[in-house]
N, C-alpha and C positions, 0 to 999 in steps of 0.2 A: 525531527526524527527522519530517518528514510528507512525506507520499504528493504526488506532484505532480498528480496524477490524472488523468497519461497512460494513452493504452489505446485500446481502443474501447468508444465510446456505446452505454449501452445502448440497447433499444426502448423505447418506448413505454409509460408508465405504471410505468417499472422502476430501480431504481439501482445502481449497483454498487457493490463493495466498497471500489473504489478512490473514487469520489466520498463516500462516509461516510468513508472517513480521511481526505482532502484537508480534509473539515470540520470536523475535529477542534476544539475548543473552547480549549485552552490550548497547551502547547508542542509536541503532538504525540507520538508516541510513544519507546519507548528500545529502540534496538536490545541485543537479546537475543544473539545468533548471525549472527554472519558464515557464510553457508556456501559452498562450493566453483562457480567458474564454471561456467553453465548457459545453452540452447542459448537465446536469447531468443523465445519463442513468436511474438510479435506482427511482428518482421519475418520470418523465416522462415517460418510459413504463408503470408505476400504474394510469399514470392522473391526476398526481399531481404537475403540474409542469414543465416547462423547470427547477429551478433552477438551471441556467449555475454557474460554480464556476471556478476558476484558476485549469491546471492542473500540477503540479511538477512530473518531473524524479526525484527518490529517487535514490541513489547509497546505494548498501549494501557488504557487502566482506561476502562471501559465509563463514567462519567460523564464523563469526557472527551470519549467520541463522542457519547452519550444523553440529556445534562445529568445535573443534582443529584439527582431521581428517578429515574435508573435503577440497574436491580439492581445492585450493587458484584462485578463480575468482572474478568478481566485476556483480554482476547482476544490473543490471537498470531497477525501475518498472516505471509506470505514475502512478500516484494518485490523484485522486480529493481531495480538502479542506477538504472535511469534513471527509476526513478518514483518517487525519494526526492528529498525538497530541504532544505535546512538550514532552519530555523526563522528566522522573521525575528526 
């Protein structure tokens, strides 16, 4: 899966998490864990919404997001549904 790297922008001179997986280098990551419906933050802090959605641990290997020179690890994010997308 990869991140569709919905959300909000970061500030100024900063990136987020979710734009480093959207950029992912090859297939993106493997989801790990399905876990149980959760209140969606990003519409319900505006008022619009609990839209609760499922949330997935993505698994990624760190040269995927880093390239060829970086350290060799496996990061695990959580991700809401709706910032997941299939791999073209």
């Amino acid at each position: 899966m990869r991140n569709a790297g919905r959300g909000f922008p970061a500030g100024p001179g900063k990136v987020t998490l979710s734009g480093v997986m959207s950029g992912s280098r090859g297939d993106g990551g493997v989801v790990a864990l399905i876990q149980p419906a959760a209140v969606l933050p990003d519409t319900n802090a505006h008022f619009l919404g609990e839209n609760p959605q499922y949330v997935y641990s993505v698994r990624f290997d760190s040269r995927e997001l880093w390239g060829a020179d970086a350290e060799p690890f496996a990061l695990t994010v959580e991700l809401f549904e709706s910032y997941l997308e299939e791999p073209a």
